[in-house]
C-alpha positions, 0 to 999 in steps of 0.5 A: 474583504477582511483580512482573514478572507484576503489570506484564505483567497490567496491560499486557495489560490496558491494550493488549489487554482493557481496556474501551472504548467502541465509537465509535472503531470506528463512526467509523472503519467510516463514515470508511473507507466513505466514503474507498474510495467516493469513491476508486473513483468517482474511479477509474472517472471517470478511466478508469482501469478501462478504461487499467489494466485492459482496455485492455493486451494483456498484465499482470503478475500478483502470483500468475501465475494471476490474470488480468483479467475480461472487460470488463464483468466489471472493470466489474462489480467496480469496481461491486461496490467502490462497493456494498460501500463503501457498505454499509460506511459504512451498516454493512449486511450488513457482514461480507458487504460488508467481506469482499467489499470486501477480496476485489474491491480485493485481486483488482485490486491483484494483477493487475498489478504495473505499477499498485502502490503502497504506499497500494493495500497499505495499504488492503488490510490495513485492509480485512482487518482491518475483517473481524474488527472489530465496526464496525457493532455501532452506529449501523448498519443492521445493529443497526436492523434487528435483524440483529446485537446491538449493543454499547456496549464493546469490549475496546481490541485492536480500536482497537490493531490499527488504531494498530498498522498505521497505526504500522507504516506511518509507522515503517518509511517512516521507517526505511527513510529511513535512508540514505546516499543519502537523508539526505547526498545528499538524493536523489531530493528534490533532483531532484523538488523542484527541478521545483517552482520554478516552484509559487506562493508557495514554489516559490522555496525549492526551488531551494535545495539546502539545502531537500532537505536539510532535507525529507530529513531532517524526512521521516525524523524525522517518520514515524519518531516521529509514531506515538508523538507521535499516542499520547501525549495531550499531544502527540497535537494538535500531532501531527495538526496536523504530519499534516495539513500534511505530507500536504497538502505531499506532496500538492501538491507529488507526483502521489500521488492519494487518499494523503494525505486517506486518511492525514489521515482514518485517523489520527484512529483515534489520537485518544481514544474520548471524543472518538469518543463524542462525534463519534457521539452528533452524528450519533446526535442528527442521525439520533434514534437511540436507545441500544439495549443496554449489552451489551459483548464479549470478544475471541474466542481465535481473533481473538487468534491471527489479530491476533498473527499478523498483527503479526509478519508485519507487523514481519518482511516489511519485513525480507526484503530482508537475505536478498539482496545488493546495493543494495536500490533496485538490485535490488528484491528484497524491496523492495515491501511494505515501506512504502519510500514515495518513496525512488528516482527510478528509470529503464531502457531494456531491449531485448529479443531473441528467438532460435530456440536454436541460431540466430545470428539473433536479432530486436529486439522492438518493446515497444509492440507489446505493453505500455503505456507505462506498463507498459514504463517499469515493466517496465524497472527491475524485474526480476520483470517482465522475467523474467514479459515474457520467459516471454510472449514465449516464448509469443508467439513459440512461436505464430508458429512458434518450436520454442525461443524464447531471449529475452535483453534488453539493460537500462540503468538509471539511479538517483537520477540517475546515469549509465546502467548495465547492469543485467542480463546480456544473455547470460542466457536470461530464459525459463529464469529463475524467478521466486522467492525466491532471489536474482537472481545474473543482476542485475549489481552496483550497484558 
């Protein structure tokens, strides 16, 4: 064997099919469990299922053939959420519960792209993953009631998937920093935390340019290098303690929700499998349970295939905007998916027209007739939804008695605070536009 194979079969071994105990994985299921019970309780209490979800006349769909339930059908699917949330944390009928938990929150996150957030995406991928994960092979409802053969190793690919997502979610946020308009102009920090003067204690600071400065730039070199500080032993405490106090700052300071605590939890999955092991012989002493089985398990050929592909799919999709020109922030495109956490401060005002083809007539559509608040501020920057407003517009119009709908908009962006500028050609006929992969030469130039 040469030398170069001798290393490969080490580290192979040493990422993939070495031993370890099971306790990481157990933690985790009954950790996740508990976050995405609490966030869908919060998110019922709030009333957003009925803000987001119901209440709009119109949404704009990831796939254009999704479309909302009935109301007491979104209700039901939120229900189903909590259900399958706790279950995961019981670890009963997991794989049922965990794939139908990835099949309702995935659904919800696809309906409309007005309500997208990275954390939302995140969670995704966490919950497909957790399908193909022996979670509850342990201190699960499943293992006691003999469902399922419990195990007391696994091969440590299991505990990698989940570091290697969580690495790739902090690294390419910290990439994605690097930029001219966020590292020399500190923007758009130096606008947000200026509206934080008036906060107790510290609100002081932020009136000081200097203090973007510097947040602009710790905010870059921590997400970039805290995946490696998290799986380094020695530097692994200090880590989580900077974790910590990040996320609890973000989460003070910006209206960003369950993120930071689901951040905080998540990543203990870096912390060692002693320290898990003896985290759930705690709860196995509180609950008297008994060590069942000191069976252990390989890593299936077909589990192996699905986390390869899902790691170059992972490393390759933050990079799908070098297919397009122009100013990212501008245009958009590839821009979601791609971990680009709080980078723009991003405003428009578009003004849509409808015409019959041939006619010099031409009406101003009243937007509120038709969207939310909240869908007509996201629409307006984006140009995806303004190509999936105008195709229903079409229809709209078609309805009311149009032959041939043209519907044209008159778009003003502003970026990072700056002056207003056009953003689209207002010639352009947005009802014979596709929305695809190729790029959107009707998207005017930053420049």
């Amino acid at each position: 064997m040469t030398g170069t194979s001798a290393y490969s079969t080490i580290l192979f071994d040493r990422l993939i099919h070495r031993k370890v105990t099971i306790a990481p994985l157990v933690t985790f299921r009954i950790l996740f469990g508990m976050l995405m019970l609490a966030s869908t309780i919060r998110f019922w209490a709030k009333g957003w299922i009925h803000d987001l979800y119901v209440a709009p006349k119109f949404y704009f769909p990831f796939i254009d053939s999704i479309r909302p339930l009935p109301e007491i059908g979104m209700y039901g699917v939120f229900a189903g959420m909590v259900l399958c949330s706790l279950l995961i944390v019981l670890g009963l009928a997991y794989r049922v519960s965990s794939i139908s938990f990835l099949v309702l929150f995935t659904y919800v996150e696809l309906l409309d792209k007005t309500n997208y957030l990275n954390h939302y995406y995140f969670v995704s991928l966490i919950a497909f993953l957790m399908c193909w994960l022996p979670a509850h092979r342990d201190f699960s409802l499943d293992v006691k009631f003999g469902w399922t053969k419990p195990l007391v190793e696994v091969p440590i690919a299991f505990l990698n998937i989940l570091r290697f997502q969580m690495g790739v979610l902090y690294f390419f946020a910290g990439i994605a920093k690097m930029n001219a308009t966020w590292l020399l102009e500190a923007q758009p920090l130096k606008m947000w935390l200026s509206a934080n003067v008036y906060q107790p204690v510290i609100g002081w600071v932020f009136q000081y340019k200097l203090t973007a400065y510097i947040f602009s730039w710790f905010g870059m070199v921590y997400d970039t290098t805290i995946p490696f500080f998290l799986a380094w032993n020695k530097t692994r405490g200090i880590a989580y303690l900077l974790v910590i106090a990040f996320h609890l700052m973000t989460w003070w300071l910006f209206p960003i929700g369950m993120f930071p605590f689901i951040m905080i939890v998540i990543t203990t999955i870096f912390f060692s499998p002693e320290f898990h092991e003896g985290l759930l012989n705690k709860l196995k002493r509180v609950f008297h349970w008994k060590r069942r089985s000191v069976v252990t398990s390989e890593l299936k050929l077909g589990v192996k295939w699905v986390f390869t592909i899902f790691i170059v799919i992972q490393l390759l999709l933050p990079f799908r905007h070098l297919m397009y020109p122009g100013n990212l922030f501008w245009t958009e495109q590839g821009y979601r998916f791609s971990w680009r956490v709080m980078l723009m401060e991003k405003a428009g005002q578009a003004t849509f027209y409808v015409q019959n083809k041939g006619s010099d007539k031409r009406t101003m559509v009243a937007n509120y007739e038709y969207l939310t608040p909240q869908q007509e501020k996201m629409m307006s920057t984006q140009p995806d939804m303004m190509v999936q407003y105008a195709k229903m517009l079409e229809e709209e119009f078609q309805q009311q008695g149009m032959t041939d709908p043209v519907i044209t908009a008159d778009v003003y962006v502003t970026l990072n605070g700056q002056p207003n500028k056009r953003f689209i050609d207002p010639m352009v006929d947005l009802t014979e536009v596709k929305n695809d992969w190729r790029t959107k030469d009707w998207i005017l130039d930053y420049e």
